[in-house]
PAZAPA-4460 file (N, C-alpha, C; in steps of 0.05 Angstrom, whole numbers, plus 32768, in hexadecimal, padded with zeros to 4 digits):
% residues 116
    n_x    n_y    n_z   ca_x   ca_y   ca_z    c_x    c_y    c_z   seq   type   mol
   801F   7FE7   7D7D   802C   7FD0   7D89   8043   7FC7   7D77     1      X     A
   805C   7FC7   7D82   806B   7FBE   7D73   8075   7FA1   7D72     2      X     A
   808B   7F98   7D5F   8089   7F7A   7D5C   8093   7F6F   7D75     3      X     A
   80A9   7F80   7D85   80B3   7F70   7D98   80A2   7F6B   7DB3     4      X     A
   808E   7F7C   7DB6   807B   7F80   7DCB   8074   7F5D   7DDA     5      X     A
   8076   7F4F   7DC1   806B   7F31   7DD0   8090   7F1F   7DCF     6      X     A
   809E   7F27   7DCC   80B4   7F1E   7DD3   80C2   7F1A   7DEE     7      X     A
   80B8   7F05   7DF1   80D0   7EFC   7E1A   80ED   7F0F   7E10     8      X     A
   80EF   7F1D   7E24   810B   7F1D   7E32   811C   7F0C   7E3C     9      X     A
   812D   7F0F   7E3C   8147   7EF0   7E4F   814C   7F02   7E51    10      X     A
   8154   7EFD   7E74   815E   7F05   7E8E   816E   7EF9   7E94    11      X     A
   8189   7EFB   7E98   81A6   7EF8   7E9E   81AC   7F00   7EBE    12      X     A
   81A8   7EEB   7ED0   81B4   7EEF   7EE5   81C1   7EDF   7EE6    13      X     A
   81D9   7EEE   7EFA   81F6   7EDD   7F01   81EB   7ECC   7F14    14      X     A
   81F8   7EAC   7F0D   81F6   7E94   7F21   8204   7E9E   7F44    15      X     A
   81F6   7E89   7F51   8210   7E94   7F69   8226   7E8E   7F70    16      X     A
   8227   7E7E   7F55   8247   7E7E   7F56   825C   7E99   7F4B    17      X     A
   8249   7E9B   7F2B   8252   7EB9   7F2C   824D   7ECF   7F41    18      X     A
   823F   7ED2   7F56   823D   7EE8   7F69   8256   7EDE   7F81    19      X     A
   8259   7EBA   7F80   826F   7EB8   7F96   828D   7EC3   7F8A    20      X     A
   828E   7EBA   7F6D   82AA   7EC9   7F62   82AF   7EE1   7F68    21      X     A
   8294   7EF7   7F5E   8297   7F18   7F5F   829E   7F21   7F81    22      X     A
   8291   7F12   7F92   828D   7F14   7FAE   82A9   7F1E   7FBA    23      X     A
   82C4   7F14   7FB0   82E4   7F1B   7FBA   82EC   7F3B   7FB5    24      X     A
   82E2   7F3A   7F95   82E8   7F57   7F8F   82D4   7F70   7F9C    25      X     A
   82BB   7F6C   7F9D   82AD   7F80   7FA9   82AA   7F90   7FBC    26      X     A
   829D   7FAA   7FB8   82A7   7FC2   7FC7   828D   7FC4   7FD2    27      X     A
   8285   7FD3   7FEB   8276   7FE4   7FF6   825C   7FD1   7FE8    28      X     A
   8244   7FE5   7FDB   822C   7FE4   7FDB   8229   7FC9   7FC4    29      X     A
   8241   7FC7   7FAD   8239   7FA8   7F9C   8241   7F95   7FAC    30      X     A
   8252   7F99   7FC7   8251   7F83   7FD2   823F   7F81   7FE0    31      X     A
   822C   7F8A   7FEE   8218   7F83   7FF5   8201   7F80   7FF4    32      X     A
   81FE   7F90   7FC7   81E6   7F78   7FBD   81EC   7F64   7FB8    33      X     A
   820A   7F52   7FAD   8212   7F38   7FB1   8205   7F2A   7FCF    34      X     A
   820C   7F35   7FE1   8206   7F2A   7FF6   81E5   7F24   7FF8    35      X     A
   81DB   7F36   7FF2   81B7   7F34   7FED   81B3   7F1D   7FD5    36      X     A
   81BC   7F1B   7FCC   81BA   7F0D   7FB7   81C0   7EF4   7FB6    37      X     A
   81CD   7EE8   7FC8   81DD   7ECD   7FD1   81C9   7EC9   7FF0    38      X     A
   81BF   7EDE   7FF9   81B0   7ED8   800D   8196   7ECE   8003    39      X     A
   8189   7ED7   7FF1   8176   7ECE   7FE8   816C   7EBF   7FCA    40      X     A
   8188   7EB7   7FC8   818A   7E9F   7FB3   8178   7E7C   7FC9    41      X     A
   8171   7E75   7FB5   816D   7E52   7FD1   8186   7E45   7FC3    42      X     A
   818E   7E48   7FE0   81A4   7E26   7FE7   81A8   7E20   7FF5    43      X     A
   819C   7E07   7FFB   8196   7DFE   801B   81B3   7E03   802F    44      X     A
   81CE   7DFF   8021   81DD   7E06   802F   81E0   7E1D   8041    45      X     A
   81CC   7E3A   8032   81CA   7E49   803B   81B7   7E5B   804A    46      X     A
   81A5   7E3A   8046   818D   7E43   805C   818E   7E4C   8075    47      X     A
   818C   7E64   8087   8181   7E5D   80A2   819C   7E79   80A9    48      X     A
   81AC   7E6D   80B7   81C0   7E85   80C6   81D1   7E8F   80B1    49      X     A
   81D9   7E88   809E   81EF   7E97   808A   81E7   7EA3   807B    50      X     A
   81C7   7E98   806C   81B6   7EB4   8069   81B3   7ECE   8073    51      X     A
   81AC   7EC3   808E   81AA   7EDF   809C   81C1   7EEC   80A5    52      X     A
   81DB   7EDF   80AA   81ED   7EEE   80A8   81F7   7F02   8091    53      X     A
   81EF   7EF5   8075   81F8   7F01   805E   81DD   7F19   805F    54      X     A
   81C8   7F14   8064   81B5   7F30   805D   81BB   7F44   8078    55      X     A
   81C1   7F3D   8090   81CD   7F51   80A1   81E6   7F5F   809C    56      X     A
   81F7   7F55   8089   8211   7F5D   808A   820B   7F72   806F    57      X     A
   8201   7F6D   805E   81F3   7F7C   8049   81E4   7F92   8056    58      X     A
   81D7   7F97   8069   81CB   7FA7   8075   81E5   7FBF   8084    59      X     A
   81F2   7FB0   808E   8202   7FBD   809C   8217   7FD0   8084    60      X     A
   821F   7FC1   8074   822B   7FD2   8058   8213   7FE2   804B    61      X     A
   81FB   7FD9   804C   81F6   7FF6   803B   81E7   8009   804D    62      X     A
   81EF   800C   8069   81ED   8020   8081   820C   802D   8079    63      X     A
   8225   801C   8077   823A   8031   8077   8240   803D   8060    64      X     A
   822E   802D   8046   822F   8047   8030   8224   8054   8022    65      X     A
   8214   8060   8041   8204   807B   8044   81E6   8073   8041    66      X     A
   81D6   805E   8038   81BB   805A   8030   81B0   8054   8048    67      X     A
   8195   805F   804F   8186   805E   8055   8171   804D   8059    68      X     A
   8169   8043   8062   8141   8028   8063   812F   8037   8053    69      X     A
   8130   804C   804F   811B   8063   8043   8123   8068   802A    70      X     A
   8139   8062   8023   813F   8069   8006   814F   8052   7FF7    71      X     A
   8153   8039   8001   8157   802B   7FF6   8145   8003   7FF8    72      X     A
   813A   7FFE   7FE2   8127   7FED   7FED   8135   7FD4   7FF0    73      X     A
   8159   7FCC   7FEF   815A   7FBC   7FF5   8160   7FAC   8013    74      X     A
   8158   7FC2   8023   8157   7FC5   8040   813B   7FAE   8040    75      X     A
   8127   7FB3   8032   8109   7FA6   8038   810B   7F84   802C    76      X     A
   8125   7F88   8019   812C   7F69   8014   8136   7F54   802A    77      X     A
   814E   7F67   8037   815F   7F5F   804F   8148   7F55   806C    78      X     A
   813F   7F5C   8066   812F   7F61   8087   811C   7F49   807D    79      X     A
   810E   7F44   8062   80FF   7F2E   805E   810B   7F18   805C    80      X     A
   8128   7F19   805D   813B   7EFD   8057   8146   7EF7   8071    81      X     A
   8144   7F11   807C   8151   7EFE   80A6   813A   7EFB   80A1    82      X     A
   8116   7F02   80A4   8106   7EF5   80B2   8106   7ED6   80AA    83      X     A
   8100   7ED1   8083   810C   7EBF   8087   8111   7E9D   8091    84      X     A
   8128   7EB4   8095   813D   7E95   809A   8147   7E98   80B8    85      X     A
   8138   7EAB   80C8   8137   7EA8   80DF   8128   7E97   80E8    86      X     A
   810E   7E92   80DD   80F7   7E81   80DD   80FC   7E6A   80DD    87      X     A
   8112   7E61   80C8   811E   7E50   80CA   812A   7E37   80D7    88      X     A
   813D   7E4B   80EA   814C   7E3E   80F7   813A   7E41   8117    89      X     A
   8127   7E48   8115   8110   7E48   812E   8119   7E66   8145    90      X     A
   8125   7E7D   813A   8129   7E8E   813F   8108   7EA3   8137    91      X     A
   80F0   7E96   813D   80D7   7EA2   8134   80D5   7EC7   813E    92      X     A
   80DE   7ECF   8161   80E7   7EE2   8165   80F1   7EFC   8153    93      X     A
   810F   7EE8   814F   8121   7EF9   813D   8111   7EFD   811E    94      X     A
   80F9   7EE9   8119   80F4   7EE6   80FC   80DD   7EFA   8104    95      X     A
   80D0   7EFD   810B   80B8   7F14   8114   80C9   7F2F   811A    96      X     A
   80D2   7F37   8123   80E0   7F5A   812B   80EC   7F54   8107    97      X     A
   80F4   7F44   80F5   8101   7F4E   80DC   80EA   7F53   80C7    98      X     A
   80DD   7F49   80D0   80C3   7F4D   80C1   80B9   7F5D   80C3    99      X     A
   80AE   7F6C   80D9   80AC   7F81   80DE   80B4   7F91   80D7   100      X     A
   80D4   7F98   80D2   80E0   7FA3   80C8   80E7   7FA2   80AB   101      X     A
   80D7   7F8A   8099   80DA   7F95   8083   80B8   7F9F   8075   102      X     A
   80A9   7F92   8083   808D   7FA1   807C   808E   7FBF   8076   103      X     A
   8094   7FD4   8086   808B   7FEE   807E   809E   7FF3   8061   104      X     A
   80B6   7FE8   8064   80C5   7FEF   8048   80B6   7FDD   802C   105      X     A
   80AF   7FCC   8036   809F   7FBB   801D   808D   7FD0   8018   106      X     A
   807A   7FDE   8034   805E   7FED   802B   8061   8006   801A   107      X     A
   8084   801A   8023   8088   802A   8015   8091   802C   7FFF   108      X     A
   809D   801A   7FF3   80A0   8013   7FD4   8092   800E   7FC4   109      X     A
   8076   7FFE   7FD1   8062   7FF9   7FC0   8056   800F   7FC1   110      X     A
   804E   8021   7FD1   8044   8040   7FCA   8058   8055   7FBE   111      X     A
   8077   8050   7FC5   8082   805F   7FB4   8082   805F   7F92   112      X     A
   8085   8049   7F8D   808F   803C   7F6E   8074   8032   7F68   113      X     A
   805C   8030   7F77   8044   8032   7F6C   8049   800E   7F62   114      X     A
   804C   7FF9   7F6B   804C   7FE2   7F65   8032   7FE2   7F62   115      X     A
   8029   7FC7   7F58   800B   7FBD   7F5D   8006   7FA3   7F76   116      X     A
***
């Protein structure tokens, strides 16, 4: 065992304000973990429909650059953030079919990557 073994890490994530700055310049697939990432930050401002617009539009960019639901797990993020904040705004429907749709990707990551 070494000395650092009981040493915390600091974890450095960008505010969302830093993800709203980066947000102008970004391309393809960092723009739409920004977008994941501002979708599932809380702020009430962005509770409910602009969430789900930002995790749909994120979905839709990382369909055009080239990824897959099967090979990328932040498809199983997207789909848990419309359900959501579909729920939300009393869209229960729309919040059930996204859920659905992110369950099997939640189930195959945890058997892929062997989570606990």
């Amino acid at each position: 065992m070494s000395e650092n073994d009981n040493e915390e890490t600091e974890i450095n994530l960008p505010s969302d304000e830093e993800y709203w700055e980066a947000y102008p310049n970004a391309q393809g697939i960092e723009r739409a973990d920004i977008l994941l990432q501002l979708a599932m930050s809380y702020c009430p401002e962005r509770a409910g429909q602009p969430s789900v617009t930002m995790a749909e539009l994120a979905i839709e960019i990382y369909i055009e650059g080239g990824y897959t639901e099967e090979d990328n797990p932040d498809f199983a993020f997207c789909y848990a953030e419309i359900a959501e904040h579909k729920s939300k705004i009393g869209d229960y429907v729309g919040a059930i079919d996204a859920a659905n749709k992110a369950l099997p990707h939640i189930d195959l990551y945890i058997f892929r990557f062997n989570w606990p």
